[in-house]
N, C-alpha and C positions, 0 to 999 in steps of 0.2 A: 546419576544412574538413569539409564533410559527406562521407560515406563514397560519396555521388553523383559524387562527383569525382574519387578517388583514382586511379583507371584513367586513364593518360594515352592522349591522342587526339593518333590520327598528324597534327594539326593542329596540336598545344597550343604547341610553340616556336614556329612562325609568329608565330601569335597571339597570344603574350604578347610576342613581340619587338614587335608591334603597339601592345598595347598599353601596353609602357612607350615608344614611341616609338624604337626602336632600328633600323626600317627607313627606306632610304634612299625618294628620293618613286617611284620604278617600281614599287619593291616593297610601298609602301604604298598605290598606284591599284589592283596587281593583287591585294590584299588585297578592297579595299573593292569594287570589281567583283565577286568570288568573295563576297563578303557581302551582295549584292544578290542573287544569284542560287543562291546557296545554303544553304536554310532551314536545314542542318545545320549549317552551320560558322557562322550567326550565333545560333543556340542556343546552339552551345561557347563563343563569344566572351561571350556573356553569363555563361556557367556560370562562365566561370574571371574575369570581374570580380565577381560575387559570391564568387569562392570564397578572395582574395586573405585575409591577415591581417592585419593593422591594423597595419605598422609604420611606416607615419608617420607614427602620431600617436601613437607609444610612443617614436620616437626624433628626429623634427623638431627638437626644442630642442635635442639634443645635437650634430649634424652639425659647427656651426660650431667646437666642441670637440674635435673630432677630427683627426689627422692623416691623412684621407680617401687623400689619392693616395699613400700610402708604401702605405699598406695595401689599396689597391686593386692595385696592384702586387704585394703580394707574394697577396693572393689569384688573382690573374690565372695566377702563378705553381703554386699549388697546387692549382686546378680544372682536373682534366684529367678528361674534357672536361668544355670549359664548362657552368654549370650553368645548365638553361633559368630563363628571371626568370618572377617574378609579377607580375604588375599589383596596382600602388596608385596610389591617388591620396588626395592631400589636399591642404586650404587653395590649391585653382586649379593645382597641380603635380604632374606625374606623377614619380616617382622610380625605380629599380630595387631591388630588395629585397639586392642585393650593395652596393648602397650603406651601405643601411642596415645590413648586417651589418661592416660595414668600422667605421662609428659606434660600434659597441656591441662590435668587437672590442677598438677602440682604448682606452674607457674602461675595458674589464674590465683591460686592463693595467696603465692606470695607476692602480686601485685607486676608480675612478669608480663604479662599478658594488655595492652591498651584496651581492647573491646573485649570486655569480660563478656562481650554477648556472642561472641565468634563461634563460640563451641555449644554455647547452651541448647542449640536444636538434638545435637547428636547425644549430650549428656542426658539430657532428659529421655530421648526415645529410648536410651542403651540400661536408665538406673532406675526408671520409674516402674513399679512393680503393678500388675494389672488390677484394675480395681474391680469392684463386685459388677456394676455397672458394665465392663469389657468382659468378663466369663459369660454372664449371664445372654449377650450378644453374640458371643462365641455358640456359647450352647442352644440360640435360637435357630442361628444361620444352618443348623441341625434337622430343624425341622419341616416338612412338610403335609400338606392336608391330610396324607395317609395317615400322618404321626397319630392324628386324635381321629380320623373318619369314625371309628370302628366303638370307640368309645361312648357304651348310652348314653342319654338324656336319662339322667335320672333325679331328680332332687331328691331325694330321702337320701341317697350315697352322698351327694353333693352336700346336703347340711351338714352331715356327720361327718366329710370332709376339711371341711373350713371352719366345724368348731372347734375340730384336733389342730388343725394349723395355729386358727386363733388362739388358743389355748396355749400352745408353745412359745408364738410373738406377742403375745399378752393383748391383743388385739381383737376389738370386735369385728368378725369378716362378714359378718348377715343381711348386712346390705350388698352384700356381692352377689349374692342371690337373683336381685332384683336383676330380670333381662337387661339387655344392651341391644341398641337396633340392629338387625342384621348380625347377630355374633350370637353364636348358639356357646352358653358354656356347659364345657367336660370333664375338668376336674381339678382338682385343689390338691396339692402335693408338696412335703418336707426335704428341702435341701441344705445340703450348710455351705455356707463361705467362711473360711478363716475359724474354723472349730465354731460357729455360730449359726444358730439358726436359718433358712431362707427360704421362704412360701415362696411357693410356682400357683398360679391360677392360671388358668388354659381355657380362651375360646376356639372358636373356629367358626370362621366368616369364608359364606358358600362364597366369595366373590375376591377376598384377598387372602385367605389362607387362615394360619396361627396365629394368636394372639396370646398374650403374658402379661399378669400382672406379677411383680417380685417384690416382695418386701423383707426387709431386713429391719432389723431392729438398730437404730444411729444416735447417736447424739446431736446436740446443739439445737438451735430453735428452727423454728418452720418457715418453711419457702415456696413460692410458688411456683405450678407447675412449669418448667421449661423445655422445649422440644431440641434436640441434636438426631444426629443422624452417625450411626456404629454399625461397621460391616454391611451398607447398603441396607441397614434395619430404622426403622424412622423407632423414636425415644422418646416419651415424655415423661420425668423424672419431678417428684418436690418431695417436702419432708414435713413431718406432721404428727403430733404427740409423740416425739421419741420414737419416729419410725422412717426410712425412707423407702421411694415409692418408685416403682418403671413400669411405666408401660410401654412395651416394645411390641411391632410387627410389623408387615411386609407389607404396607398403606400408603396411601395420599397423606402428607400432614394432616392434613386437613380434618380428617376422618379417626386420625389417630389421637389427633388436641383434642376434639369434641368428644370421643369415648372418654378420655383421661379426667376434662373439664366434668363428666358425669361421676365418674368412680369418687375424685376430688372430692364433690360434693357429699355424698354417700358418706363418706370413709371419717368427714369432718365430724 
């Protein structure tokens, strides 16, 4: 799929529910109405039957091979939420592409399949469910300077802030207190991931914007910090007394390891 497509369009589930045929007939009149009348959304509709991948005709012969509805079931089960389909078509039939991924689940199992690694790209992107790590990224790419400008300096709020966060992640947060070069902090806040807990701490650097630290309460033993990069948001992540730790924002590496490498130290 060409790189013209990759940005999903607040249309694109309509539309490929379209056209694999998944909408009922109302919903497929007020389709084709909105596609007469709207040169944008029959552009898109074009874009994404061009942009589909061929796997109809990579797994057509294999289908009747397959134990299709055990494992449509148990995918139904595992896509939360549903994952939007592509359009294909081949040989006069439209299919959905969780079909076909059902096909090629069932024979990687039963030893069907030579390169059990053929599909692993697409399974993985299609069953892997987003981790706290990818919301929290989601929900920074949210932000900008205005989000916290407006927000005192206040420490007296601010301690009383992170010793209720602290209090809830069983965590001492009082060394957060202590400045950061260039990153004025604004305030300390309760979110939950997955029915659990999850601190938000909030700088804001006059020079690259938002900053967050997130901690969640995890298991297993401690790690050290490591840097990736989620949503064009630089990340340094480790884990430490039964907690883990992100620090995400819109920086140079560089600037973002060495705040992380200070907090690390603090937090130890």
């Amino acid at each position: 799929m060409s790189s013209t497509h990759d940005s999903q369009h607040p249309l694109d589930p309509l539309l490929t529910a379209y056209l694999d045929g998944e909408l009922d007939a109302v919903d497929t009149t007020r389709v084709e109405k909105m596609l007469e009348s709207d040169p944008e959304a029959a552009d898109r509709l074009e874009a994404l039957s061009r942009a589909s991948l061929p796997f109809a005709e990579a797994f057509a012969p294999l289908l009747d091979a397959a134990p299709e509805a055990r494992l449509e079931a148990m995918l139904d089960k595992a896509l939360e939420p549903p994952p939007v389909a592509a359009p294909m078509r081949a040989s006069g039939f439209m299919a959905s592409r969780r079909g076909f991924m059902a096909a090629g689940i069932a024979l990687l199992l039963a030893g069907g399949l030579g390169d059990r690694f053929l599909l692993s790209p697409l399974l993985e992107e299609k069953v892997a469910a987003p981790g706290w790590r990818d919301l929290v990224a989601q929900y920074m790419t949210l932000y900008t300077p205005e989000t916290l400008a407006d927000i005192p300096a206040d420490p007296a709020r601010q301690a009383v802030e992170l010793a209720s966060l602290g209090n809830r992640l069983d965590l001492d947060l009082a060394p957060v207190l202590a400045s950061l070069p260039d990153a004025e902090l604004k305030r300390a806040q309760i979110l939950q991931y997955d029915g659990a807990p999850l601190g938000q701490i909030t700088w804001l650097d006059p020079r690259y914007g938002p900053m967050a630290l997130c901690v969640i309460k995890a298991g297993g033993g401690n790690s050290a910090p490591k840097p990736e990069e989620r949503l064009g948001l630089q990340v340094v992540f480790w884990k430490q007394s039964g907690h883990g730790f992100m620090l995400i924002g819109k920086m140079p590496p560089d600037v973002l390891e060495a705040r992380a490498s200070t907090l690390h130290s603090r937090l130890t």
